[in-house]
Structure formats: C-alpha cells, structure tokens
N, C-alpha and C positions, 0 to 999 in steps of 0.2 A: 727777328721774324723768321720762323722755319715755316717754308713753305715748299712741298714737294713737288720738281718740277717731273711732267709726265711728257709731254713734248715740246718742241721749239722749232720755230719757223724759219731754220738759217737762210733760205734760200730771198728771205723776205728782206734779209738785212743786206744781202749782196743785192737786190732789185730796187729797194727803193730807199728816199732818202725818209728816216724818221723824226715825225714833228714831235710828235705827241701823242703820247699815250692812256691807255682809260683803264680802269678793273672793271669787267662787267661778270655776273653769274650767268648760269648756262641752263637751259630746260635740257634734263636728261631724265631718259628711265632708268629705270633701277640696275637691267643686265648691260646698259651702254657705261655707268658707272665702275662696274667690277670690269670691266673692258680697260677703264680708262687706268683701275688700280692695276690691274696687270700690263699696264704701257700700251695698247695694241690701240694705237693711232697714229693719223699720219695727217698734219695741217701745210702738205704742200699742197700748192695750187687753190689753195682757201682764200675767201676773202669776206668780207661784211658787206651785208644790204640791207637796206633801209625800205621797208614794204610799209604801206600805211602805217606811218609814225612807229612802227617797231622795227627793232635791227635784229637782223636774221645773220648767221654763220652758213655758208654756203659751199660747199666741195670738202666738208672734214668728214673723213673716214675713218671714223670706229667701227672698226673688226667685231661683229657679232662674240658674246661672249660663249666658249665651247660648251656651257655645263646649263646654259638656260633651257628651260625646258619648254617654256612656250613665249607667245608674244618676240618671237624674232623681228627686229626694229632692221628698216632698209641702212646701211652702214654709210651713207650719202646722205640721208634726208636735212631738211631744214632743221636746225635748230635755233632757237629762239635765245637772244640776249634778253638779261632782266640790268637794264640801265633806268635812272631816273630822268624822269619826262623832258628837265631840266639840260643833262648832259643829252639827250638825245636830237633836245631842238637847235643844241648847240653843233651835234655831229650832222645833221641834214643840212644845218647853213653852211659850215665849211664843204662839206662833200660835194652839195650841187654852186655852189660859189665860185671857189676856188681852184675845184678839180683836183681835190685827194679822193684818195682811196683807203678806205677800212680794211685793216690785214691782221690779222692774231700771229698774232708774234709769240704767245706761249700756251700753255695750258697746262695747269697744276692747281692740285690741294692748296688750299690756306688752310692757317692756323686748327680751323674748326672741323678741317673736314672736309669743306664745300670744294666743290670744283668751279674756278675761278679763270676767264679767260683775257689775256693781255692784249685788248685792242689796239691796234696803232694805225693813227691819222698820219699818212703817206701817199709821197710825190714818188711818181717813178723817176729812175736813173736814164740816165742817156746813156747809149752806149761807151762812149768816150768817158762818163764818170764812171761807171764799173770799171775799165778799165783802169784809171786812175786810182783807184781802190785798191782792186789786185795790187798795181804796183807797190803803192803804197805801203800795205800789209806784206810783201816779200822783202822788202826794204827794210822795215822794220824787225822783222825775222834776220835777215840777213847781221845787223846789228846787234841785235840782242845775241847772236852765237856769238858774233867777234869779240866782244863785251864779255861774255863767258870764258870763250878759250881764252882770252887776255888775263881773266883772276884766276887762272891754272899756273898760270908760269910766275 
C-alpha cells in the first residue's frame, strides 16, 4: 500500500489513548488540495464533530495555496468528512456514550490520489499517563543505545 503521508498528528498520540481508528475522505477545493500536495498544513489542535448526523474536521489549517488566483478558501474553515451513514451512527454512539473524542491522527494521498483522513476514536490521558509514557519511551531509547553500543565491542 503506498500511500503519501502529508501530515501527522504527534501531539495526538502523546494526549490521548487510541481505540480505534476509521479512513474517512475529505470535501476539499481544488487550491486546498495543491496546498495539501505541497505539505502546507497543520492538524494540531484539530479534532472531529458530529453536526447533524455528519462529521466535520474542525481547527485543520491549510495554508492558502501562493499561485491561486481567485476563490481564496478561509485556511480554518469546516471541512466535511465523507464516511458511511453506517460507520457514522457507529461514531455518534460511542462519542456521546462513552465520552471519546474524534482526533485525525493523519492526512495523506492514497493509492488513487484521493486525500484520505485517519480518524481516531480517543480517550484523553491523565496527566500521570503522559508522564508514564515519556518515561517509558526514554527507557526504551535508553536501551536500545546500550543494546547498540554492546554490538560495537
């Protein structure tokens, strides 16, 4: 599967814990898409909502593209998920249920072309598990060098 990633939501992965994840497509115009091919976005602080039975993408900023020549789109605005009716009644029950929260965790080309955004059904962290995390992943670093310098000698 080659698919190009364009951006990624680390900060999403250090805030919350991830259940589950969805592929949904994306409503874009034409100069947000050469936006997207040239990488000028940014999915921090983004999350998904659920407005009359459709999910919306809310706080992703794409950077207006330099060479358009009219129809300048607001680099903030709503954009609209294209999920099926199916997977949506599924994402409203968990969201007002159990209290996740919708966060895109990627945004990239698939196969075809299409710009494709990687949803994720997520609990936020407690302070005390991000910190366990950190540790965690320096830990791990920590070892993985020792492990290295060991197959040197």
């Amino acid at each position: 599967m080659s698919r190009k990633v364009v951006a990624t939501n680390k900060k999403a992965f250090h805030d919350f814990h991830i259940e589950e994840t969805v592929e949904a497509g994306i409503v874009l115009k034409g100069s947000e898409v050469k936006s997207l091919r040239a990488g000028k976005v940014n999915l921090r602080d983004s999350y998904g909502k659920i407005k009359g039975g459709e999910v919306f993408l809310v706080n992703v900023h794409i950077s207006p593209y330099s060479h358009a020549t009219y129809d300048r789109q607001d680099p903030l605005r709503l954009r609209k998920l294209l999920l099926h009716r199916r997977e949506i009644r599924k994402l409203i029950g968990k969201v007002q249920e159990r209290g996740f929260s919708l966060v895109p965790l990627r945004l990239y080309f698939n196969e075809r072309g299409k710009v494709k955004v990687e949803l994720a059904l997520a609990r936020g962290k407690k302070l005390y598990d991000k910190r366990a995390a950190l540790k965690k992943k320096q830990l791990d670093r920590e070892t993985e060098r020792a492990v290295r310098d060991y197959r040197r000698y």
